[in-house]
N, C-alpha and C positions, 0 to 999 in steps of 0.2 A: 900403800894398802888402804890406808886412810880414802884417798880419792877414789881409788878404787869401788870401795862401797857408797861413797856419793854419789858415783855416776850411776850405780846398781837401782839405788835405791829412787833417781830419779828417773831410771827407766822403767820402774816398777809403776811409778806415780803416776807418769806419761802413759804406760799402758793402761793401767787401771781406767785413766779416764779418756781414752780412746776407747776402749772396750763400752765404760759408761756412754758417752757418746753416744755412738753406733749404737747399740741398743734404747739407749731413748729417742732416736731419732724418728721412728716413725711414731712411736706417743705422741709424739710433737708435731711430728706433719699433722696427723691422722685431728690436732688440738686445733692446730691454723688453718685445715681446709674447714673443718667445721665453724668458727668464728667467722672462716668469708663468706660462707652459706646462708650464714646469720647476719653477714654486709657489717659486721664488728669489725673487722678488721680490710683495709684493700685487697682486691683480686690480683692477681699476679698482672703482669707488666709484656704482654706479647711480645715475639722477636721483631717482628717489622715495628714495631713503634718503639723499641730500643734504637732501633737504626734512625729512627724520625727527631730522636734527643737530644741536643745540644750538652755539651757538657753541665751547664749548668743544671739543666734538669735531671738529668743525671744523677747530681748530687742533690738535689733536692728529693728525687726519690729514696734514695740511699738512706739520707738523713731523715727520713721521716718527714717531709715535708711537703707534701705529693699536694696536700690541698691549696698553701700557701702558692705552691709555683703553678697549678690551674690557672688559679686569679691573675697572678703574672701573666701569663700567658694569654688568659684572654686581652688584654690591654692591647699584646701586641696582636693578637685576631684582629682587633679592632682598626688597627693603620691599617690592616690586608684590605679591609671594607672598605674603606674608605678612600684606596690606591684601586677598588677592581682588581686584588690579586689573590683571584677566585678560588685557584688551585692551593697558593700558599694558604689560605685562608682554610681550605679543606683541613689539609696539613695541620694547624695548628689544634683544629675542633678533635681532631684526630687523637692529638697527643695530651690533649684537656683533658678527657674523656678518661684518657685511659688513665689519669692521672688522680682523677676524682671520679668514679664513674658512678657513684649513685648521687649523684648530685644534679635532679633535674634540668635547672636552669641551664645548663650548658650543653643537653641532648637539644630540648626544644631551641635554644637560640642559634647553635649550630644547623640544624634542621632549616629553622628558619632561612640564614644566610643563605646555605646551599640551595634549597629547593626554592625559594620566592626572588632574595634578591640575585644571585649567580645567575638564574633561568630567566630575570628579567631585564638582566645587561644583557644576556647571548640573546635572546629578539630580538630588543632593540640597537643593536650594534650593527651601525651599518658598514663598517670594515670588512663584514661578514658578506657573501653570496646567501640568496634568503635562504636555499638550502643546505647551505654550511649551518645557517643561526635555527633551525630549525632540528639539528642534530645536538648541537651544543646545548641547546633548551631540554630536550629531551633527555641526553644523558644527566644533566642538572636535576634535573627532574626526580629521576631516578636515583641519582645519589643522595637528595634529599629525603624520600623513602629512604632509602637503606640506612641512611644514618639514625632515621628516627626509630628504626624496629631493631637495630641495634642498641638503641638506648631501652630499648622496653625487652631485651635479654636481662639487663641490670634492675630495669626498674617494669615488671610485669604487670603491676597492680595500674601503671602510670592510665589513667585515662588522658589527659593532659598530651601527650604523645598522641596516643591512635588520635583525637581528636585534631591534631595538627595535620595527621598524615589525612586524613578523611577529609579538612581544610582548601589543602594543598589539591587536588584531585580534584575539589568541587569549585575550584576556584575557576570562572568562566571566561577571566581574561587572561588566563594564561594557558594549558590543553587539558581542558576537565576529562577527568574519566569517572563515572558516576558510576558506578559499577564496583570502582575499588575506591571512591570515596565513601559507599553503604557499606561497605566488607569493615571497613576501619570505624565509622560511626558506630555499625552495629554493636560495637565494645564497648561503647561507652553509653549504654539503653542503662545500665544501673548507677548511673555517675549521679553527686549529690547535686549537678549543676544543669540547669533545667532545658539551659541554651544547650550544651551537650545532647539531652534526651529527646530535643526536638530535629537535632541536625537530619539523623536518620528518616525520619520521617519527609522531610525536607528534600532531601534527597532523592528517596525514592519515587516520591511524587514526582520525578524530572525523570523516569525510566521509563521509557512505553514497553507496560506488557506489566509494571510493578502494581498497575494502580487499587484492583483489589486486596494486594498487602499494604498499599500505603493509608487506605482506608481502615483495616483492622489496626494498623498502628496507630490512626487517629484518634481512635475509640477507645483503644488500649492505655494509652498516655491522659485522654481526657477522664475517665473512670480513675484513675494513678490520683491525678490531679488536677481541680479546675483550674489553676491559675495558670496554665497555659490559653485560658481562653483571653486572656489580658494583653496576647500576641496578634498580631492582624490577619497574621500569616497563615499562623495554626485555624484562627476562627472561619476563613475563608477556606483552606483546605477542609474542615469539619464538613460544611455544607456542600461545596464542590465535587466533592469524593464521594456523598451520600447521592452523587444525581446519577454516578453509573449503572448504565442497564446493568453491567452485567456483576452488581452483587445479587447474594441470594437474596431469596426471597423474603426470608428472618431479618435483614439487615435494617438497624434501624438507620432512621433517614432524618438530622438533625434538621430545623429549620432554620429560615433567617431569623425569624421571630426570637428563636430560643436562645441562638446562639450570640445577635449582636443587642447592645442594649438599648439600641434606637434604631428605625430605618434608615436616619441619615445616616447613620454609623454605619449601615452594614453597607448602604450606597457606596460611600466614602472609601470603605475596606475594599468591597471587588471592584470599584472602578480602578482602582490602585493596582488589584490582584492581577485583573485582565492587561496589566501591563508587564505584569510578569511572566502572562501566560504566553504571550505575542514574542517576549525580549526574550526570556528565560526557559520557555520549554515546561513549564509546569503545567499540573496538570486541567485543563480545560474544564472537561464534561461538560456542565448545561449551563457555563455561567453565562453565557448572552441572553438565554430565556431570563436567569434570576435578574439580571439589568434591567432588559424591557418591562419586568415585573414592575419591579422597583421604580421606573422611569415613569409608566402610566400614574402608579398608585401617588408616587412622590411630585409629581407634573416636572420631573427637572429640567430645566434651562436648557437649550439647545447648545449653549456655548459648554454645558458639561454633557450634553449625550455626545457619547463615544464614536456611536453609530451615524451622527450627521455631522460629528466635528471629533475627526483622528486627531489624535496628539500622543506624544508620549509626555506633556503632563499630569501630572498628579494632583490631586486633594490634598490640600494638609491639615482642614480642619472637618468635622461631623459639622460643623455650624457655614458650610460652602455655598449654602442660600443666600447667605447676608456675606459673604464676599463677592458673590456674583453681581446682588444688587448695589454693593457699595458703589455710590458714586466717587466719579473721577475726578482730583484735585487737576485741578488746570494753572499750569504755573505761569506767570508772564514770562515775556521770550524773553526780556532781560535779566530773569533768576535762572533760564534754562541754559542760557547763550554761558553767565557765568560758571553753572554747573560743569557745563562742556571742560 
């Protein structure tokens, strides 16, 4: 009788907090989705990336230790790089991620791997048919975007990301698309990093058909803040941009005068520019007029006009007068013979 009511009583107690249970149970879901929304707490752990686990990490996630084995893990990411084992290498950024997923550093360095270095093995591997390596770059490519705007699902606010992917896409030695490296730049127009707020700009000046927005954005960014004028680039675009027919008529029209702080400076800046505009596709408008301007008023040296002597050299000092004129140290043949 006795047990009898032991066993009563502990299935009253069992019930009760099976009952309790079950009924706090969505208090509690409803506590934990909110804390992950709040990134207080990790996001659940997807079924394919369960499958991608090795036991250990397994238990690491189990055990609360989801940041600790990240770190682990990227170590071994790191042998993948350094073996070319592109795919494994995916794989690991994969289960990183999901492991610590608001933790920057390992969207953008995954991103990295995938989209710059995987994409710049598949080109230059010549084991490859050119266009076998010209698929494998491309899907790299693309997996490097998707990893990166996967990472800005966890992290939205990230400008650091779009600015990778916007990177990546305007990148000229591997297949720019300039189109979706503005789409991506454009996110980061409020970033507190100045190199960020110029990219866009940058870019769009490399789109034929953008260049009276990339003009308003000139204007837009230099009213924001003069210390972009401290950039060669930005300065050279200012004036460049101002020489299109076709802004309106309102539009004001910076000068050289205004914009560089010497003529040899602003020499210096568009003979430089104009090598951009030949290599890079940026944008032109009248800068041969403001050369020849410059070249009369300045008398420059025939060995720096562009126009009697192509080069893809550059200037590297406003003071290019007195390097042109520097005479020539002539060394005896038995210092040069040594040299050799």
């Amino acid at each position: 009788m006795k047990r009898f009511k032991i066993a009563r009583n502990l299935l009253v107690i069992a019930g009760v907090l099976a009952g309790t249970g079950y009924l706090r149970m969505p208090v509690e879901q409803e506590f934990t989705e909110d804390l992950r929304e709040r990134k207080i707490v990790q996001p659940r752990i997807g079924n394919e990336t369960w499958g991608e686990m090795g036991q250990t990490s397994l238990a690491a996630a189990f055990g609360g230790l989801r940041t600790v084995m990240a770190s682990m893990l990227s170590l071994k990411a790191q042998g993948n790089f350094e073996e070319n084992e592109w795919y494994d290498l995916k794989k690991d950024y994969e289960v990183i991620t999901a492991l610590d997923p608001y933790n920057e550093f390992y969207w953008n360095h995954g991103g990295w791997h995938i989209g710059y270095n995987a994409a710049s093995w598949a080109r230059s591997n010549q084991k490859f048919s050119p266009a076998r390596r010209r698929i494998m770059e491309r899907d790299f490519l693309e997996a490097g975007d998707a990893f990166y705007r996967k990472g800005l699902q966890y992290l939205p606010d990230s400008k650091t990301l779009w600015f990778e992917i916007g990177a990546m896409w305007s990148n000229e030695y591997k297949r720019p698309d300039y189109e979706r490296a503005a789409e991506a730049f454009k996110m980061t127009l409020d970033s507190r990093n100045p190199i960020h707020r110029r990219r866009y700009l940058f870019t769009i000046a490399r789109i034929p058909g953008r260049e009276v927005e990339a003009y308003e954005e000139s204007i837009r960014l230099i009213s924001q803040d003069r210390s972009h004028l401290k950039v060669p680039t930005f300065r050279c675009l200012l004036v460049v941009l101002a020489t299109n027919p076709d802004l309106p008529e309102s539009s004001l029209h910076p000068t050289v005068g205004a914009v560089f702080p010497t003529k040899e400076k602003a020499y210096q800046d568009l003979y430089n520019y104009r090598q951009r505009v030949l290599g890079e596709k940026f944008y032109g408008g009248e800068i041969d007029q403001l050369l020849h301007e410059l070249i009369a008023e300045l008398n420059v040296p025939d060995k720096l006009n562009p126009f009697l002597n192509p080069t893809t050299h550059r200037i590297h000092t406003e003071h290019w007068r007195r390097e042109v004129d520097k005479p020539k140290t002539i060394l005896p043949k038995w210092l040069k013979a040594s040299d050799e």
